[in-house]
N, C-alpha and C positions, 0 to 999 in steps of 0.2 A: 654802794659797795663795788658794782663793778666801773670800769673805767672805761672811757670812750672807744678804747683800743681793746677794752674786751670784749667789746661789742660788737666788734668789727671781726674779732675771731670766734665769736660764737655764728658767723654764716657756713649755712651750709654748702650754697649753693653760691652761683655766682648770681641770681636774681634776687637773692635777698643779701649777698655782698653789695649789690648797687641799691637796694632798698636802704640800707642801713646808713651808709654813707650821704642819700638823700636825707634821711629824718634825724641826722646828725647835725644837719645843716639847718631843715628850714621847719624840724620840731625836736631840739632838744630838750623840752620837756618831759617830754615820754623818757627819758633816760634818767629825771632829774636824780638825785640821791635822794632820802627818804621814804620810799617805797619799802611796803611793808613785806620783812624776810618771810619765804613760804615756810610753812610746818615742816617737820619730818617727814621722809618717806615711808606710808604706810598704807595696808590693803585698802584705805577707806581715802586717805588723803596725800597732798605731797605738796610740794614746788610746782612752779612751772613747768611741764615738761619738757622745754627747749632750753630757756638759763640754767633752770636745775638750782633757782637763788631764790626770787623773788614768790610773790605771792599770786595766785591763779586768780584771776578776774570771776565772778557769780557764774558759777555753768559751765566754765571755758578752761580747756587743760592749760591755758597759756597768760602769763601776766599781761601787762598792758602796753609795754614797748615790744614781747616778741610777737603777740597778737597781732599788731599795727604793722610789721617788717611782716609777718609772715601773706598778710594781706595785700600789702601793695607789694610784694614780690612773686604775686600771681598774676601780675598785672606787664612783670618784668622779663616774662621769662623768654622771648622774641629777642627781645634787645640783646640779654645778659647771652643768646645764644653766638653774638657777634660781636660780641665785648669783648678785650684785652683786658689782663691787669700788667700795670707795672709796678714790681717793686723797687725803691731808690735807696740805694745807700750813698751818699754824696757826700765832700768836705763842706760844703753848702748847698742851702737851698737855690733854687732856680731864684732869680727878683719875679718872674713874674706870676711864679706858684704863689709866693709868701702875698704877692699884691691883686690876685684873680685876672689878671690883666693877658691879653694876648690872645695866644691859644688857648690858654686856661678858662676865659672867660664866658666861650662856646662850642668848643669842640673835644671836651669832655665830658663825661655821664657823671660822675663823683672823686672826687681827691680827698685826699685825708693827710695831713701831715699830721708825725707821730713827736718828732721834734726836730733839733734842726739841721739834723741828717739824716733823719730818717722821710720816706714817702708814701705815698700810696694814690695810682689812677687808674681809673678804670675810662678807656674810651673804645670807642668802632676800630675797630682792628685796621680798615684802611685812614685812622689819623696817627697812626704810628710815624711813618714817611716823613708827613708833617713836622711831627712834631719834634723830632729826632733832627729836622733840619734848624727850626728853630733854637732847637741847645746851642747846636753845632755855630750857629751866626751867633747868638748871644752871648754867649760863655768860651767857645773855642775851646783851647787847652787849659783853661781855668780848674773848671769843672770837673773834679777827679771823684773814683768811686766805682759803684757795680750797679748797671739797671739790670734786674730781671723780670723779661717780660713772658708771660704765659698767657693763654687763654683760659677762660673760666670753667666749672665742673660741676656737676649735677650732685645726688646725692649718691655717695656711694660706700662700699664696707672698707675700704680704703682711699684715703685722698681728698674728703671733702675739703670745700673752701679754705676753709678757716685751718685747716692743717697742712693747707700748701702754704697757704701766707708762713706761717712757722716754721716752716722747713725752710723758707723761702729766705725769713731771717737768719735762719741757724746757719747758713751759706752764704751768707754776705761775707762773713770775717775771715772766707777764704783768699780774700784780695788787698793787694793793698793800696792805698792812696795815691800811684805813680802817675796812674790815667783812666780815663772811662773807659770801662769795660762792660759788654753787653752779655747777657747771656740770654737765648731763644728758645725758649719751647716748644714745639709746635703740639703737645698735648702736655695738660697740668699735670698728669701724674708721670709725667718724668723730671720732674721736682725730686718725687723717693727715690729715683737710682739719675742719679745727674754723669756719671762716671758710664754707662752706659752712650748716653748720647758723646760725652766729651772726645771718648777715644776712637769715634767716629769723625772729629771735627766738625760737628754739626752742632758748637751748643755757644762758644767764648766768640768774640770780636771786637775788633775797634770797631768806634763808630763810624769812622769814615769809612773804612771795610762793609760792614752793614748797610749802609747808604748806598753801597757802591752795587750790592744783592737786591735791595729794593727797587735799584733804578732798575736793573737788566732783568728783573721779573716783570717787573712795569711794560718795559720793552717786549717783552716775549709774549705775555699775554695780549698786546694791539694785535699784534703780526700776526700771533698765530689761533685760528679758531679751534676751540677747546676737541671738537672731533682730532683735529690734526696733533693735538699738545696728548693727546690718550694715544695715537696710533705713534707718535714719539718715545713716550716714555714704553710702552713695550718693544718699540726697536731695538732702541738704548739696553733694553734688561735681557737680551738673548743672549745665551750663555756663548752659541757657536758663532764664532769671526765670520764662518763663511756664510754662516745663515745669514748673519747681521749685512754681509755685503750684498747679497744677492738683492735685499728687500730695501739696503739701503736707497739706490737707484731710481727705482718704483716711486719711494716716499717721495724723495727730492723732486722726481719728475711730474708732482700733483700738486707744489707747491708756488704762491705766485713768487718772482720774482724778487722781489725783497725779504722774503722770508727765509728762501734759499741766500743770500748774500748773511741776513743774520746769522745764521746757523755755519756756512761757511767760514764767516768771520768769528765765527766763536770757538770753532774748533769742537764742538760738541761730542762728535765721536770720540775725541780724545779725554772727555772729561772723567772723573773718578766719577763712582755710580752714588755714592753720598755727596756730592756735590749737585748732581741733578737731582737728587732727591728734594735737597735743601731749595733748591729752584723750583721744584713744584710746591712744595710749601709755603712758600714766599707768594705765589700767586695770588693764595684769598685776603693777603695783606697789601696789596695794591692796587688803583684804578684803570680804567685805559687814560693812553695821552686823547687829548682832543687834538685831534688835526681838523684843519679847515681845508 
């Protein structure tokens, strides 16, 4: 009765988001159709109390595919705290999603395609970069549509999982098929009010745009040790010019060398403060460079 994709929004959380898309893959069984529908809701008996369909296992409030997800998503819940999703709406699939090949093949936690513009992956928040380059060399300006990428969510009285994914659809059809458009989250419940972040400039981009934010996070985070990236961004947020000048000075003059050239070369004083914001966000989505 339910369908692969209902199963994928019956998570709550993002650890049993990445449970489910695991044992969709290597135990579709436990999902088969067949399963016997639960009774009615009553003081003595019921449904499963997660599908709220199927029938409860001897003893156990839960049938036997939500029993199985809610068990190996106890197991997830480390991972799912460093996991991305992306949703895809696309005029095609990726070739190398439809064939597991690529980066698809080890550097994602679960994928799901719904059909064949639709997507669904969940990977470590620093293979975003990655992976965003490999669209970008495979497909170039082909590839038209809206990714949205969010971070995963716990359980909560609004926003779990499975009702950001649905929001998450219900905002796709706000684009059209000219070119890839990305939208950012940096927390899944600003999915419910998306106009919020928008009129911020902090949510839409091209890809190439966004690539271009990952690099110069990448950059910023080598150069700068995180004490110094904290004692920045309260610079940055001083209301008074002359405070902000005074302490400027001080900052610069405890910085080595090359960090003071980035930050000169960036103009950073003169940046809008939702723009640095969007730069510290950006931070836990990329690695340092390896210099030799």
């Amino acid at each position: 009765m339910l369908s692969s994709f209902d199963w994928v929004r019956r998570s709550r959380t993002g650890a049993e988001l990445l449970a489910t898309l695991e044992y969709l893959k290597t135990r579709p069984d436990i999902f088969a159709a067949g399963q016997d529908i639960g009774p009615p809701q009553s003081a003595l008996d019921g449904p499963c109390q997660r599908c709220r369909v199927y029938a409860r296992l001897p003893k156990q409030n839960y049938c036997q595919a939500c029993q199985s997800i809610l068990t190996r998503a106890g197991r997830l819940g480390k991972r799912s705290y460093s996991a991305i999703v992306v949703w895809g709406f696309v005029n095609r699939l990726p070739r190398q999603l439809w064939a597991g090949e690529g980066f698809y093949e080890n550097h994602t936690w679960g994928d799901y395609v719904l059909d064949e513009h639709h997507f669904l992956l969940m990977m470590h928040r620093r293979e975003l970069k990655p992976w965003l380059q490999e669209l970008a060399i495979y497909h170039g300006s082909d590839l038209t549509g809206v990714l949205q990428v969010f971070p995963t969510s716990g359980v909560k009285f609004e926003g779990a999982m499975g009702d950001i994914l649905c929001r998450a659809a219900h905002q796709e059809t706000r684009f059209a098929m000219d070119r890839l458009h990305l939208r950012f989250f940096s927390a899944s419940h600003q999915l419910l009010h998306p106009h919020t972040r928008d009129h911020k400039g902090l949510l839409t981009f091209e890809i190439s745009d966004f690539l271009s934010l990952l690099e110069a996070a990448a950059v910023f985070r080598t150069l700068m040790r995180p004490e110094e990236q904290e004692s920045l961004y309260e610079l940055v947020s001083l209301e008074d010019p002359r405070e902000e000048q005074f302490y400027w000075g001080r900052f610069m003059g405890a910085l080595s060398q090359e960090t003071r050239d980035m930050l000169s070369a960036w103009r950073v004083r003169q940046w809008p403060k939702n723009r640095i914001k969007l730069l510290y966000e950006l931070i836990d989505y990329v690695g340092f460079y390896q210099t030799n």
